[in-house]
RODO-2510 file (C-alpha; in nm, 4 decimals, decimal comma):
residues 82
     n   res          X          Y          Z
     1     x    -0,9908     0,4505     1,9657
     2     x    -0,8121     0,1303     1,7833
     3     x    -1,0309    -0,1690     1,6000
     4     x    -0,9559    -0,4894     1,6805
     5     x    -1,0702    -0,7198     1,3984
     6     x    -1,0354    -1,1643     1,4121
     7     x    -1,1173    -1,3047     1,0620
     8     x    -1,0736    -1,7108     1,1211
     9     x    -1,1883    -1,7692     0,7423
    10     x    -1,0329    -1,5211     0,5332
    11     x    -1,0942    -1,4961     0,1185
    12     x    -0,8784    -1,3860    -0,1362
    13     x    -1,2416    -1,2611    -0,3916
    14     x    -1,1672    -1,2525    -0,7173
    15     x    -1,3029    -1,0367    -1,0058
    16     x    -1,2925    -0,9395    -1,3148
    17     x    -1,4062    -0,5790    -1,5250
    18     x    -1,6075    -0,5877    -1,8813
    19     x    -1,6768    -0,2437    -2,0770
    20     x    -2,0101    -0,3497    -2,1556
    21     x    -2,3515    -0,6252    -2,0739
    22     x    -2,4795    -0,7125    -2,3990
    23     x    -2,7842    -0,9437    -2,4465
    24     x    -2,6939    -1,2510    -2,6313
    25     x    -2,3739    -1,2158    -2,7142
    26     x    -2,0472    -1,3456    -2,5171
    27     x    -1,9178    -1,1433    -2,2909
    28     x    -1,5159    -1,1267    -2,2761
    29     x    -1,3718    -1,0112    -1,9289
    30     x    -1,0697    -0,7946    -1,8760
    31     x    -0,8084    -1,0017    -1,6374
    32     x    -0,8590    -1,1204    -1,2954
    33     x    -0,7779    -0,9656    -1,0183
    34     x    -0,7719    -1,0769    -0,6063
    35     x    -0,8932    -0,8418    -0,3330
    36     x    -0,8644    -0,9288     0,0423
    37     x    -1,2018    -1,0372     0,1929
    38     x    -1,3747    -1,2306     0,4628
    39     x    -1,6128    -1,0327     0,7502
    40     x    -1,2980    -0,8732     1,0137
    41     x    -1,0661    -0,8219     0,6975
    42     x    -1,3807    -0,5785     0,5040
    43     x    -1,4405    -0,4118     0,8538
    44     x    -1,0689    -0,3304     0,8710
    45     x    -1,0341    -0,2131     0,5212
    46     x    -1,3064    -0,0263     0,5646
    47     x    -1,1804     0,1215     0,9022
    48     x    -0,8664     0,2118     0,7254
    49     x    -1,0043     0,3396     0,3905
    50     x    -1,2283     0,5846     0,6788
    51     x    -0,8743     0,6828     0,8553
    52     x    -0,9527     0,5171     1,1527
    53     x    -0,7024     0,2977     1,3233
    54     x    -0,7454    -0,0462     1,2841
    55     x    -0,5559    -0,4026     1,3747
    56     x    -0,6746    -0,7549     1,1538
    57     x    -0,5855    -1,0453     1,3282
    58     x    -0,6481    -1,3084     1,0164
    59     x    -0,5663    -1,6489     0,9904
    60     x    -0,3583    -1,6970     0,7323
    61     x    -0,1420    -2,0349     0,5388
    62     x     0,0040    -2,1189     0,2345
    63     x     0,0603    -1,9110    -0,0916
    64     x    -0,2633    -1,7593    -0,0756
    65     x    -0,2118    -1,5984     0,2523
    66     x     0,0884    -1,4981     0,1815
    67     x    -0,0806    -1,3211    -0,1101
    68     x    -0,3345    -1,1826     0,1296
    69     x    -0,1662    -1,0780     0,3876
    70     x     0,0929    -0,8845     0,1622
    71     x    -0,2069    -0,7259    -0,0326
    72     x    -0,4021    -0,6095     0,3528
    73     x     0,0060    -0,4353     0,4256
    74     x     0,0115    -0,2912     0,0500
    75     x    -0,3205    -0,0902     0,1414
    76     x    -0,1982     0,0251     0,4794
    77     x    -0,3971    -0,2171     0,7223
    78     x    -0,2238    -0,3382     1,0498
    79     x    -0,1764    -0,7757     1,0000
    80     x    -0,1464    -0,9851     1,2725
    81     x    -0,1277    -1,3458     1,0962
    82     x    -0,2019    -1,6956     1,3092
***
């Protein structure tokens, strides 16, 4: 059975890593990274990750897209763009 996912508002989430939470002091993050998000993208990742076969049909412009849609192939997940 195939998963058929439609994201119409994607997100590229970004995030960054610290060793440790101290009280009171500043905190200093490592660098930030992007991870494909938005509802159909996380239930095809997820699909994926699971070895299930899945297809995201995401709508996707500009340099960001680009960036997200290269990121989805990189990991293995089926893109159809719009």
């Amino acid at each position: 059975m195939s998963i058929v996912t439609l994201t119409l508002n994607p997100a590229l989430d970004l995030y960054a890593t610290i060793e440790t939470i101290e009280p009171e002091r500043k905190l200093h993050c490592g660098p930030v990274e992007t991870s494909p998000g938005g509802g159909g993208v996380n239930v095809a990742r997820a699909v994926h990750r699971l070895e299930g076969s899945a297809t995201a049909i995401v709508a996707l412009g500009g340099t960001a897209g680009i960036g997200l849609r290269d990121q989805l192939r990189d990991e293995g997940v089926v893109v159809v763009p719009v």
